[in-house]
C-alpha positions in Angstrom: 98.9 96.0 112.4 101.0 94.3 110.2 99.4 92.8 106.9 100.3 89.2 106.0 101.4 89.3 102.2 104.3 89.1 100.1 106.3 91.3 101.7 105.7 89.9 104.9 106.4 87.0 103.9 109.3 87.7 102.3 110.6 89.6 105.5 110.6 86.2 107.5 111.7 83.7 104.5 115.3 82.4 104.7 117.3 84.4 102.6 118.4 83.0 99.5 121.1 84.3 96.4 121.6 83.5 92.9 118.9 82.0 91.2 117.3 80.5 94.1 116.7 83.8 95.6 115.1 84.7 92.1 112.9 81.9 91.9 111.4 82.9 95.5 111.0 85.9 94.6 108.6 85.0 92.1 106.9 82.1 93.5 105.9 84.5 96.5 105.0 87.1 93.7 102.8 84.8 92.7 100.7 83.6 95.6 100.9 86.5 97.6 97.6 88.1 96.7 96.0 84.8 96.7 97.6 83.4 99.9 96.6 86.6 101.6 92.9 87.0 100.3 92.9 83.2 101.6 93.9 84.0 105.0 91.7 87.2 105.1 88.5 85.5 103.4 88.6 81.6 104.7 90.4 82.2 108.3 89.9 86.0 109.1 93.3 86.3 109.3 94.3 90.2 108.0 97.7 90.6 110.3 100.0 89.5 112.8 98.1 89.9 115.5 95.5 86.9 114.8 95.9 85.0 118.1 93.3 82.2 117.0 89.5 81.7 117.4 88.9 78.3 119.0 91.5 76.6 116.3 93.6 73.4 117.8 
């Protein structure tokens, strides 16, 4: 299983230089323990291989 958090999502942003590649660097710094205790906690969502639950 692959875990959903910063580095994930890093992995699968578009890649940036300069200072714009700084700046997303930190904004994902930033949410990525929130953005992945959200999906874990509110959608059971821990990895990649969520396929959905009834969602539409």
């Amino acid at each position: 299983m692959i875990p959903v958090d910063g580095n994930f999502i890093l992995a699968v942003a578009p890649r940036l230089s300069g200072d714009k590649k700084a700046a997303q660097e930190q904004i994902i710094g930033a949410i990525s323990a929130i953005f992945s205790a959200t999906l874990c906690n509110q959608y059971q969502i821990a990895d990649r291989s969520f396929h959905g639950t009834g969602y539409s």
